[in-house]
N, C-alpha and C positions, 0 to 999 in steps of 0.2 A: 128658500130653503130646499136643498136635494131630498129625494124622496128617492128611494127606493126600491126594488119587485119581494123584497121578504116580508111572506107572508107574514100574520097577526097568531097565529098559531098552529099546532097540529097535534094529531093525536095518538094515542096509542099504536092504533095499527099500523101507520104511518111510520111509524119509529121501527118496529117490528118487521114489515116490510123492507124497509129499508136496509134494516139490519141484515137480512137472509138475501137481499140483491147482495149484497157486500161479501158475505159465504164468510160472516165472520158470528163471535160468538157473544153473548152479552157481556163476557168479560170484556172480552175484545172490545165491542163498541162502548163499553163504561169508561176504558182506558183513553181512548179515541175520543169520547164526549169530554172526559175531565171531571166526571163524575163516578159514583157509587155501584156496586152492582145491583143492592137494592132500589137505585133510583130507577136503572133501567128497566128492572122486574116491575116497578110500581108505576112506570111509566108506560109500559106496553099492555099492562092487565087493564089501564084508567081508560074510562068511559067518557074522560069529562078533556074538553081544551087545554093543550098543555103550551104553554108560552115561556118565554126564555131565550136563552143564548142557543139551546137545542135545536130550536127553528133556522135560526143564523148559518149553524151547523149544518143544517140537513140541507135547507136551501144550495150550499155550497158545494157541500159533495150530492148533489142530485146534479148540478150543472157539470160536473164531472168526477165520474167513479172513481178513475184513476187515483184522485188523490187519497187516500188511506193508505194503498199500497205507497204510493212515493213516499207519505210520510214514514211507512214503517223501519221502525229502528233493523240493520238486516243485523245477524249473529255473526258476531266475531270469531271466527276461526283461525284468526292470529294471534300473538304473544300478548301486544299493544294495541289500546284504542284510545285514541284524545279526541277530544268532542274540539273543534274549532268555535268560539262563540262569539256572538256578539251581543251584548249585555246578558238575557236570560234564552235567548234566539240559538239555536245551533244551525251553525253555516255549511259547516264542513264535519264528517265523521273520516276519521283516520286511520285506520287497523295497520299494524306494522311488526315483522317477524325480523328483528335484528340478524339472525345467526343466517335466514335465509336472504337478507335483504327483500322483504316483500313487503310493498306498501300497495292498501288500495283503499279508495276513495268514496263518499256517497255524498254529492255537494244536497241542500236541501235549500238553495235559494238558487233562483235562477240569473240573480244577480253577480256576475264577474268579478265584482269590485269585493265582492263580501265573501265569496269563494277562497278556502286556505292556497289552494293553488291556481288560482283568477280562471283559465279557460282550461289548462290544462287538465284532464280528467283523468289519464292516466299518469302520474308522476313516478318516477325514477324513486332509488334512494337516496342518491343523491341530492336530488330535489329534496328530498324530506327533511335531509340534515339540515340545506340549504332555508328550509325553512323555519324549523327551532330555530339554529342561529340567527334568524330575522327578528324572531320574540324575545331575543336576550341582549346585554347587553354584548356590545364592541369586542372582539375578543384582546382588539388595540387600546382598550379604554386606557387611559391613565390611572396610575394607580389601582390595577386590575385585584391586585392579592387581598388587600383589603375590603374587597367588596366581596370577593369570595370567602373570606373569613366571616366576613359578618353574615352570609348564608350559610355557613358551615357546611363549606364544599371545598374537598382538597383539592379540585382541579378545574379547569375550563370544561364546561361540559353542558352543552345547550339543552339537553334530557334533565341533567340534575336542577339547572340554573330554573328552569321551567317547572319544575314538581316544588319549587319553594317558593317563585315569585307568579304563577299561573300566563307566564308569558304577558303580565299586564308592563304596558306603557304609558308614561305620561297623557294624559290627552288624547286616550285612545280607548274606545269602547271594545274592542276586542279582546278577546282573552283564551285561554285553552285550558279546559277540566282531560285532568289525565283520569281515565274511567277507569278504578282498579276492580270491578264486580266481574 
């Protein structure tokens, strides 16, 4: 049986600690934990061993700080944002200004294969079109109009075909949530 280096518990001040190495807030770290704000409050006041996935957590980003920031969602200052996913996993974050053609990117796996655009990091618009139309169908399908009908979409349109079917395919765990917030 594998065993291994995470700790059995920790404590309040630990969490606390922890939290202010990070220059973030207990919101922030409740968001970041997947927990409560009162958990964090009630977790940093406690005197007593605190066990849990917390520990898992902390152990992890103590081995490396960076990771909070790379997780963080950055702010869209674009028109458009689709999250690239892969079942509940987001791979790729998207931001895209049609009118300027401005697309840019935040992969969050270091994986290529799971990446919306594999290594490329800066992509074109081009590329971006080129990608929707990869989550839809054919635009040569047979009997194209009836499929469109039954989406209830007047035209070929790899944006619309995508906001009604989430870019899902057969046999394929990837998908893309269009972030309207």
């Amino acid at each position: 049986m594998k065993k291994y280096i995470i700790p059995r518990f920790t404590t309040g001040s630990a969490i606390k600690e922890l939290r202010q190495r990070l220059k973030i807030t207990q919101k922030e770290f409740a968001k970041l934990a997947g927990v409560s704000i009162p958990t964090i409050e009630r977790w940093e006041a406690s005197q007593n061993k605190i066990t849990g996935p917390i520990v898992t957590l902390m152990t992890v980003i103590m081995s490396d700080l960076s990771l909070p920031e790379r997780l963080e969602l950055p702010e869209n200052r674009l028109k458009i944002r689709l999250l690239y996913m892969y079942d509940d996993y987001i791979c790729t974050v998207i931001d895209v200004d049609e009118p300027t053609r401005t697309v840019h990117i935040k992969n969050y796996t270091n994986n290529v294969m799971m990446r919306a655009f594999g290594k490329n990091t800066e992509p074109s618009y081009d590329e971006f079109e080129e990608f929707l139309e990869s989550r839809c169908f054919p635009r040569s399908r047979d009997k194209i109009k009836l499929e469109l009908e039954r989406l209830a979409i007047p035209f070929y349109d790899p944006y619309l075909i995508i906001e009604k079917t989430e870019g899902r395919m057969a046999d394929d765990k990837f998908w893309i949530k269009i972030d309207k917030s």
